[in-house]
C-alpha positions in Angstrom: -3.2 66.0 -21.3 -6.9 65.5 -20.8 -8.3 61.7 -21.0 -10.5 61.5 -24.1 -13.4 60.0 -23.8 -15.5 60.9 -20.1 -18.7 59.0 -19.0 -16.2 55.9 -17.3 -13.4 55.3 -15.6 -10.4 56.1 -17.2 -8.3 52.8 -16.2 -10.2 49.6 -17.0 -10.8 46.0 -16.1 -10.2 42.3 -17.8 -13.0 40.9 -19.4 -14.1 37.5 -17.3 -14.3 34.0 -18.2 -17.0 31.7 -19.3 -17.4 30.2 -15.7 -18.4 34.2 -14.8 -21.4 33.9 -17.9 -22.3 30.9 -16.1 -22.5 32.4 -12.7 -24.2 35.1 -14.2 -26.7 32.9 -16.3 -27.2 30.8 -12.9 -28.1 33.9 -10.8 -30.2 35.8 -13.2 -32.4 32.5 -13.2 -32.6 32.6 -9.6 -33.5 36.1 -9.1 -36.2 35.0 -12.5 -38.0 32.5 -10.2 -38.2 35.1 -7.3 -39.3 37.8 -8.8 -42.1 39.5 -7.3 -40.7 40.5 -3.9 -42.2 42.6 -1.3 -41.7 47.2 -1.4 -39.3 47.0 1.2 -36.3 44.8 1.4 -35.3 43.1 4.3 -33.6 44.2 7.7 -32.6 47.1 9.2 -29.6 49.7 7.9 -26.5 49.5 9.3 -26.1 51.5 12.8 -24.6 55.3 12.1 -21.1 55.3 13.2 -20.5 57.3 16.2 -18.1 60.0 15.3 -20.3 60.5 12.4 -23.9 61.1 13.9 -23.5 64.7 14.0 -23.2 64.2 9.6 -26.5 61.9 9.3 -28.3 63.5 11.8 -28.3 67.2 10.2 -31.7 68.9 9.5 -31.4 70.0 5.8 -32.8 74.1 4.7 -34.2 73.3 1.2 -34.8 76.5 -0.9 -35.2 77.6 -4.6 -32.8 76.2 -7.1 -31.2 79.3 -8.7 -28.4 79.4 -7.2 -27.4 76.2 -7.6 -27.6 76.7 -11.8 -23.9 75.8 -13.3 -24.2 76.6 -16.4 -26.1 79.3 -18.6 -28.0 76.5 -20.1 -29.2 75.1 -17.0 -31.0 78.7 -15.4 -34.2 78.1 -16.7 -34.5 74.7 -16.0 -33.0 75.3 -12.0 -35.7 77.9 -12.1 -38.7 76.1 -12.2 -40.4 76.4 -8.8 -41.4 72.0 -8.6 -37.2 71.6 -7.9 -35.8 73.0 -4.6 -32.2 72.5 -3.7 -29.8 72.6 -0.6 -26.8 71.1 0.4 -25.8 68.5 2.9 -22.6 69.0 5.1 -20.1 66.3 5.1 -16.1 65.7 6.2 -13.8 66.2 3.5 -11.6 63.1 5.3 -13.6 60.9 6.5 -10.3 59.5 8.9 -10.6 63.3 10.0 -14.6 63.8 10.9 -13.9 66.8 12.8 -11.8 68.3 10.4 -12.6 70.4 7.0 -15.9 69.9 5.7 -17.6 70.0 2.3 -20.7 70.1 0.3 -23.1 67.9 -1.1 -25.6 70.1 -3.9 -29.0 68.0 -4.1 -32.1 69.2 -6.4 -35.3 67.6 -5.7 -38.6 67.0 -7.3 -41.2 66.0 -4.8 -43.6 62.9 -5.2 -46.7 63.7 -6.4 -48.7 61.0 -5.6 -48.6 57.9 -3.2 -47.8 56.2 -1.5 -44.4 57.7 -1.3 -41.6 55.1 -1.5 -38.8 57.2 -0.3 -36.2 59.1 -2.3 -34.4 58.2 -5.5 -31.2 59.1 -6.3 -30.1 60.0 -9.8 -25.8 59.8 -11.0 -25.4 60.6 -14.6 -21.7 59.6 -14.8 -18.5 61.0 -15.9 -17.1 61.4 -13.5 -17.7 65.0 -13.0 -21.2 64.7 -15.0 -23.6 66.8 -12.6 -26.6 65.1 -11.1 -28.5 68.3 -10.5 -28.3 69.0 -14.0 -29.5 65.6 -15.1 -32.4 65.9 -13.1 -33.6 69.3 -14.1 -33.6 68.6 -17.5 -34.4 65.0 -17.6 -37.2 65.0 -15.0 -40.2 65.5 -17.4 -39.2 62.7 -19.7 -38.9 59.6 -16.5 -42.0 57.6 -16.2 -44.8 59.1 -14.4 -44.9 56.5 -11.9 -41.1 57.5 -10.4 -42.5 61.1 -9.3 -45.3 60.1 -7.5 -43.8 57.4 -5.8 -40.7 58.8 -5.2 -38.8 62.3 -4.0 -36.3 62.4 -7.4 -33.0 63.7 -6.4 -29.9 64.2 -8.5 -27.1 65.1 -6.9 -23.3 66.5 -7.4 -20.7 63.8 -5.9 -17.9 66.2 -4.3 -16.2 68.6 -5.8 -18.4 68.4 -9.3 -20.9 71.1 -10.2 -22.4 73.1 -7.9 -20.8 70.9 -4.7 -18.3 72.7 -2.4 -15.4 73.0 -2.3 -15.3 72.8 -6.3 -12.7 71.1 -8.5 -12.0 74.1 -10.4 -7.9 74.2 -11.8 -8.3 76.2 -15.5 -10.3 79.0 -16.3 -12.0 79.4 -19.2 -9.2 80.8 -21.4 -7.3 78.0 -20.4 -9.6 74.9 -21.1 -9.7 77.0 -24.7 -5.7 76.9 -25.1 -5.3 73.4 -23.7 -7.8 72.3 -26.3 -5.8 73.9 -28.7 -2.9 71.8 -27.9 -2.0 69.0 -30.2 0.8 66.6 -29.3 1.6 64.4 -32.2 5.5 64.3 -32.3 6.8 61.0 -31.2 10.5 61.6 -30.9 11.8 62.0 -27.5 10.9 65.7 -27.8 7.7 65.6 -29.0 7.3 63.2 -25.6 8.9 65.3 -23.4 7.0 68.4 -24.6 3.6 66.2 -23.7 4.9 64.8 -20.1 5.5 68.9 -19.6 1.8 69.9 -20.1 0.6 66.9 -18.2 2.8 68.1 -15.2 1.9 71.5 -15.4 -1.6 70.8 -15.4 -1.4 68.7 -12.4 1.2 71.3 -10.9 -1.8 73.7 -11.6 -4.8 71.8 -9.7 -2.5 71.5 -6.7 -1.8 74.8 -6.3 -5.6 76.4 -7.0 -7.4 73.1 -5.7 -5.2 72.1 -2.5 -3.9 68.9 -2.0 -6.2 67.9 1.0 -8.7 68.4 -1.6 -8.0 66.4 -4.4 -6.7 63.4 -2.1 -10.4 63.5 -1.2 -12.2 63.3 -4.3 -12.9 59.8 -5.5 -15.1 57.1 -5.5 -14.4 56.0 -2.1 -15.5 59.0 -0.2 -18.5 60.1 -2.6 -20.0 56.7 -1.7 -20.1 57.5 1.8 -21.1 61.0 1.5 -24.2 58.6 -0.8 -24.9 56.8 2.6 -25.0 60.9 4.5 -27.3 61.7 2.1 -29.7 58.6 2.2 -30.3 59.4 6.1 -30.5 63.5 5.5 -33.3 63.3 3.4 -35.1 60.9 6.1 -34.6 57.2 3.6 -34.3 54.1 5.5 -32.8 52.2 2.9 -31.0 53.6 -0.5 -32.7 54.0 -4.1 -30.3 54.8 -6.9 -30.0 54.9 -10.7 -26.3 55.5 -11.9 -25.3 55.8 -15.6 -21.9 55.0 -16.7 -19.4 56.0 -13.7 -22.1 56.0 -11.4 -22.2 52.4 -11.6 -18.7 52.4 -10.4 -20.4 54.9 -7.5 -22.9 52.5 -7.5 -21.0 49.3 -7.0 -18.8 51.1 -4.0 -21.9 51.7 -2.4 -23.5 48.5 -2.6 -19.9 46.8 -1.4 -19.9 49.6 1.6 -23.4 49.5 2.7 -25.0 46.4 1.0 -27.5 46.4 4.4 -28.6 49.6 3.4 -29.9 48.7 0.2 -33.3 48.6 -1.7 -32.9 49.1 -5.1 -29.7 49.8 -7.3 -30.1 50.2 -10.9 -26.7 50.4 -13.0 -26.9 51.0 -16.7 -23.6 51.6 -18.3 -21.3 49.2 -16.2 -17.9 49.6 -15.2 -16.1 46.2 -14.1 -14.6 47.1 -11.0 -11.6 44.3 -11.4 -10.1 45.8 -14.6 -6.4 47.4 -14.8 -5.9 50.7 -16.4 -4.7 49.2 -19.6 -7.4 47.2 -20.3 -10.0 49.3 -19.8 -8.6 52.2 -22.1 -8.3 49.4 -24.8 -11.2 48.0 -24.4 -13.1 51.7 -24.6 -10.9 52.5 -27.2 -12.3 49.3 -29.1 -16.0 50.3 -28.5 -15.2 53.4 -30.4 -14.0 52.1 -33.1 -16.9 49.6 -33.6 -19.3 52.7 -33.2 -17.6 54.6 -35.8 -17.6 51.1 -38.4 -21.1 50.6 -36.9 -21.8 54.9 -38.2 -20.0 54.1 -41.2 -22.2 51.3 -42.2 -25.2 53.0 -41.6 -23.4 56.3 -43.4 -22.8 53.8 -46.7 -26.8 53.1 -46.6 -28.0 56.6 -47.5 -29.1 57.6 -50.6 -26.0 59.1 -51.9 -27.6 62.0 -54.4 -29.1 62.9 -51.5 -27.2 63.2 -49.0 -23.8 61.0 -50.1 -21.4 59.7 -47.2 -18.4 61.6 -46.9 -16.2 58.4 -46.1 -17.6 56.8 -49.3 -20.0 53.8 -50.2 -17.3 51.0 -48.5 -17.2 50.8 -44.9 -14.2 48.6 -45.0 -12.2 51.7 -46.2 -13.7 54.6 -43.6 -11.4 54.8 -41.3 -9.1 55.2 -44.2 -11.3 57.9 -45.6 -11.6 59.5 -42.6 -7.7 59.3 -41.0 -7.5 61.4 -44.7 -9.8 63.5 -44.2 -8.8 64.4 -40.1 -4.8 64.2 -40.4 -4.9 67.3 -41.8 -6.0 69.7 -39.3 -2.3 68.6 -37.5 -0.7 71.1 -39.2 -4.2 72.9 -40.5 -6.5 73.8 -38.3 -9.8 75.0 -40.2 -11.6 78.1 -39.0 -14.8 77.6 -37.1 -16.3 81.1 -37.4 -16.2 82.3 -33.9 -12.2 83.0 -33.8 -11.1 79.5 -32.8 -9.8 76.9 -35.3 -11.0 73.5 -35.2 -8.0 71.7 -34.3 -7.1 67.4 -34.6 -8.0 66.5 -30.8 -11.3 68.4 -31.3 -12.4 66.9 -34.3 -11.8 63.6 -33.0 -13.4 64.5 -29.6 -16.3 66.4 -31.6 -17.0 62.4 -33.5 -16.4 60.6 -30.3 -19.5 62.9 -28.8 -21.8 61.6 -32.2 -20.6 58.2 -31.5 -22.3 58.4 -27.9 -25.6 58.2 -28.9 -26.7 56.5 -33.0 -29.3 59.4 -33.1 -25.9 62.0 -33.6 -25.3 60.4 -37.1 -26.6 62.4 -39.8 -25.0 65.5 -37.7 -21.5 63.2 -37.7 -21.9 63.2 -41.8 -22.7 66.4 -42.0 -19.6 67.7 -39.6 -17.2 65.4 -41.7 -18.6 67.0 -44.9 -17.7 69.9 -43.6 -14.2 69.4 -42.1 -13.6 68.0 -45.9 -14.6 71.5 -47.5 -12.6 73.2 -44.8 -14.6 74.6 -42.9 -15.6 72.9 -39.0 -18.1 74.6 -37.3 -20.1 71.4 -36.7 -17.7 68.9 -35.0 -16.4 72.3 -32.7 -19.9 72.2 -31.8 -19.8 68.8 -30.7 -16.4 69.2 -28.9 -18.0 71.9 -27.4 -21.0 69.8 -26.0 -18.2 67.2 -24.8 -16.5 69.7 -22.8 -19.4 71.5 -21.8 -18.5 74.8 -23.3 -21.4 77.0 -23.6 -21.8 80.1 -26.7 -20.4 82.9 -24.5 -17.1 80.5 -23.9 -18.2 79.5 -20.6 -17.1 76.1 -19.0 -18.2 73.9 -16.2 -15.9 72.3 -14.0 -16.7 68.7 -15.0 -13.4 68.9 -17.3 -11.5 69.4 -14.2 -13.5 67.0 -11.6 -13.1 64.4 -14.6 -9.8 64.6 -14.5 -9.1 65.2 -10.7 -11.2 62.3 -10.0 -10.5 59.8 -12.1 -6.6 60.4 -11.1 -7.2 59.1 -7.8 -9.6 56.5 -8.5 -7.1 54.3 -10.3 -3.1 53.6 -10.3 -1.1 55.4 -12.5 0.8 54.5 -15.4 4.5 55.2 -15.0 6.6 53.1 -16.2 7.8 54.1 -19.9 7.5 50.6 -21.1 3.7 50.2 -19.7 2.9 53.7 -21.2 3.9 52.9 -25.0 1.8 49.3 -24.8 -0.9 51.4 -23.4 -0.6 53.9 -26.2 -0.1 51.1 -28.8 -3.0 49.1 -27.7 -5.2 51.8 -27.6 -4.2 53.3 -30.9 -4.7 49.9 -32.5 -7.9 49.4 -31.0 -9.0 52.5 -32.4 -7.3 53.6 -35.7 -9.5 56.3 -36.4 -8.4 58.1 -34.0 -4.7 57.9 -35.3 -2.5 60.7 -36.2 -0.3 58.9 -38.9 2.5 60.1 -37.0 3.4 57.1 -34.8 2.8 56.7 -30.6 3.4 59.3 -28.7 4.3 57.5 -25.9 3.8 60.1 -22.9 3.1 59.6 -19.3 -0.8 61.8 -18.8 -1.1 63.7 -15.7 -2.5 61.5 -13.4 1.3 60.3 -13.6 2.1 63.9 -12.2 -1.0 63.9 -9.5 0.3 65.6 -6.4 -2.0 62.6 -3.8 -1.7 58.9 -4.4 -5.0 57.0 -5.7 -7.6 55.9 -3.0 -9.2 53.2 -5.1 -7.5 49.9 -6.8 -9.2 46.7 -9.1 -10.4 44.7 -7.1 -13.9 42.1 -7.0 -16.4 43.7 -5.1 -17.5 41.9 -1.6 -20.9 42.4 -1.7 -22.5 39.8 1.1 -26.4 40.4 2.2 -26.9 42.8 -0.9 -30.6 42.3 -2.1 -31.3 42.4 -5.8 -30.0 45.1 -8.3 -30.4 45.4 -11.9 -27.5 45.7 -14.4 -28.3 47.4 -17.9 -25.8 46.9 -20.5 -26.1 47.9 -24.1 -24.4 45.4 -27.0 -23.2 48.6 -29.0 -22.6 50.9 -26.4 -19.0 52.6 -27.2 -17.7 54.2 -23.9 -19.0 51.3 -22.1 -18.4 47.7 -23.3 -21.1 45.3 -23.4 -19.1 42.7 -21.8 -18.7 44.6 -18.3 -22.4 44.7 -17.9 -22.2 40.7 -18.0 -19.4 41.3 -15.2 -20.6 43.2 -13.3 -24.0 41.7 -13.0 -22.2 38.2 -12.2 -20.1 40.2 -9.5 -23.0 41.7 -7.6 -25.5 38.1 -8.2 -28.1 40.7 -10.0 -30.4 40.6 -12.9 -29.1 41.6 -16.4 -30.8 43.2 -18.9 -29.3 43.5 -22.4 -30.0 45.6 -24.8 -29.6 45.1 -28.6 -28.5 49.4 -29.7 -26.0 51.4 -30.6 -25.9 53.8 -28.0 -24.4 55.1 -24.6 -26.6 53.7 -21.8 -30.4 53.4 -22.0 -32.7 53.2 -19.1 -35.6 55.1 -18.6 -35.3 56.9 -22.2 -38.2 56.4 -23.7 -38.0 52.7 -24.7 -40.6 51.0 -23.4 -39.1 47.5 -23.1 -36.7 48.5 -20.8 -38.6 51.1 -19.1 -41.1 49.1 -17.7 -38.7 46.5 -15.9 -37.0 49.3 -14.3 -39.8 50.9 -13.5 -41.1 47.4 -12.1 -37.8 46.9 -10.2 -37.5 50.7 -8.4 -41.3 50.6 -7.6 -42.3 47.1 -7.0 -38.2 45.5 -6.4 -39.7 42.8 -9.1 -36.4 42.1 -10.7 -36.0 41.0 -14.5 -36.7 37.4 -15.2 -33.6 35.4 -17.2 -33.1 36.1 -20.4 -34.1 39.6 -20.0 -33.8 41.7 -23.3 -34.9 44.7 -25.1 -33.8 46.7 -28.3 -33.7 50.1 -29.2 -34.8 52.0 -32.0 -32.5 52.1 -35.0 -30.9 55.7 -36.0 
């Protein structure tokens, strides 16, 4: 029922042609011989739309962040008096401005130094990922130079974490027993059983969510409620780093309000003209190169040490491994805490490792385990996925990943269409396989009660000033190949980086850090060629 792997889109996009690299090559150049460019860019916004002044215009109350905490984890952190938080009033249909309203949750960390910039607004993906959380925990490790320059500000896109109304359709008994659920029977049975539980879940979010509600969720309306939010907080012009799906947030912005523009950094790119089909292949594909990529590193080690449980030969892992996983279909191995550790968890709990190259020794250690029956490591790792804390607490972001990515993209209905997807994506990534054949089962945004808001399409994206795309060769949930896109799309600057990991900007790798940096502070944009590598696990 749930889509697999978050931090993107769920549908996906075709990769583009060699006249695209040369577009791309040919602007990157440009931008090269250009770039030192002046703190502001050029021209004035775009004039606040009438029916809407009441939105932009608001006065915000910012107070302490406690409140705002969604998660057990995240109280300390939401504590600490140098955030403040408040929310920012906006319709929940924008074709309805006098209508329902919701709520936009912002934390903010002051600048603390000068001259101030403006704000800078922080998306960490998903999407569902919460951008309040991001910042409260991630704000001591950005570069000096962003908090004293700039106000930072993460920020929940509607109906995620601590943003109202909230995307909320299971409890937390219910996100256990769904994860539970393994469908692995590929007889017109085992299918219908599947297609049941994918309607029932969308049945569910109708009925405790609301309809209005969920029509209301995607991309297309958070990246207006982005432009609300730029005048609220008093900006001029927009400043905004997105990871993963907040590049697609990013890119709807930038098409939207490209006059309202100063700097857009988008690290982890989504190509906004791919098809459903193609991007779940194509993600399913940069799995399976992170796990050959894990298991080549995993042959490496010194076995009397600390020997690879898939063996010495990478070409035979997945083998080793499909071994290894198939079993918990019909045996489940205890995790110590009254749950089992069951075959979608595993595989979610190594899809997490796969994220980052740093997770691998923990990958080993959770496949030793699941091979001496026990799987206390890899539930941990599904936990983390799912953002499940000790006490069996979740936050929504399961839901809003779902919710939103079901209207951000058509669905796949026709039988036919479903089984290619299904065998596409299992071939792309046999690790993942069951052994049991394609279960060839319509998900639930197939069931979703509102039709999708948001189609493929090439983004329109006239009188846009510079932005910098950050795409990472061996990044798993995010194909290389759309940062190329997407950089020839929006006529920006690329920077690749040579790593095996799940975005990378402003991280700690000082390469890449300090042309960001350059870019949000300065708008000097990358010159051709741009590269930068990470650190090796």
């Amino acid at each position: 029922m749930f889509v697999r792997a978050r931090c993107r889109r769920s549908s996906g996009r075709p990769a583009r042609t060699t006249a695209i690299l040369a577009a791309v090559v040919a602007s990157v150049a440009l931008l090269g011989a250009c770039a030192d460019t002046s703190t502001e860019s050029e021209g004035a916004p775009a004039p606040t739309p009438p029916e809407l002044a009441a939105f932009y215009d608001q006065q915000l109350s910012w107070g302490p962040c406690s409140g705002f905490a969604g998660s057990s984890a995240d109280t300390a952190a939401f504590a600490d008096p140098k955030f403040d938080c408040t929310r920012v009033e906006v319709p929940l249909d924008y074709a309805k401005p006098d209508g329902e309203k919701a709520q936009v949750a912002l934390l903010r960390q002051k600048a603390s130094g000068g001259p101030k910039i403006g704000s800078l607004f922080f998306d960490p993906g998903g999407p569902g990922a919460s951008g309040t959380s991001y910042l409260a925990n991630a704000s001591a490790s950005l570069a000096p130079t962003l908090g004293q320059r700039f106000d930072l500000i993460g920020f929940d896109p509607r109906g995620t974490g601590a943003s109202l109304p909230k995307i909320d359709c299971l409890n937390d008994r219910e996100n256990d027993q769904e994860r539970a659920k393994v469908f692995t029977d590929p007889s017109p049975a085992g299918v219908a059983a599947a297609e049941a539980d994918s309607k029932a879940y969308a049945d569910r979010c109708a009925q405790r969510v609301g309809t209005d509600v969920l029509a209301n969720m995607g991309t297309r309306d958070a990246s207006k409620d982005m432009d609300v939010l730029r005048a609220a907080v008093g900006d001029q012009k927009m400043n905004y780093v997105g990871y993963s799906y907040g590049t697609e947030l990013g890119t709807a912005y930038a098409e939207a309000f490209p006059q309202n523009v100063r700097a857009l950094v988008l690290d982890g790119a989504i190509d906004p003209t791919q098809t459903t089909v193609d991007s779940s292949v194509k993600q399913a594909a940069g799995f399976q190169l992170a796990f050959e990529n894990y298991a080549k590193w995993c042959a490496t080690q010194n076995q009397q040490q600390s020997p690879c449980p898939l063996g010495t030969d990478p070409a035979q892992a997945t083998r080793a491994f499909n071994t290894i996983a198939q079993r918990l279909i019909d045996n489940p191995v205890p995790v110590g805490d009254g749950r089992d550790l069951s075959f979608d968890d595993a595989i979610t709990g190594v899809t997490q490792a796969l994220y980052v190259s740093e997770y691998w020794p923990v990958l080993s250690r959770g496949i030793s385990e699941v091979a001496n029956g026990q799987g206390r490591i890899l539930q941990i790792l599904a936990d983390s996925y799912y953002e499940r804390d000790e006490q069996g607490r979740y936050t929504n972001m399961l839901e809003a990943f779902q919710s939103i990515s079901c209207v951000n993209q058509k669905p796949v209905t026709d039988p036919a269409e479903v089984r290619e997807l299904n065998e596409k994506a299992n071939e792309a990534a046999p690790f993942r396989a069951t052994g049991r054949g394609v279960v060839a089962a319509k998900d639930a945004c197939a069931f979703w009660p509102v039709p999708p808001t948001s189609e493929p399409h090439t983004p329109n994206v006239q009188g846009l000033p510079p932005v910098v795309v950050v795409s990472v060769t061996g990044d798993p949930a995010t194909p290389y190949q759309a940062g190329v896109d997407l950089a020839a799309q929006l006529k920006g600057s690329l920077i690749k980086v040579n790593g095996e990991q799940h975005t990378a900007s402003l991280r700690g790798n000082a390469c890449l850090d300090d042309q960001v940096v350059a870019y949000l502070v300065d708008l000097k944009t990358p010159g051709a060629g741009a590269e930068c590598t990470l650190d090796p696990a």
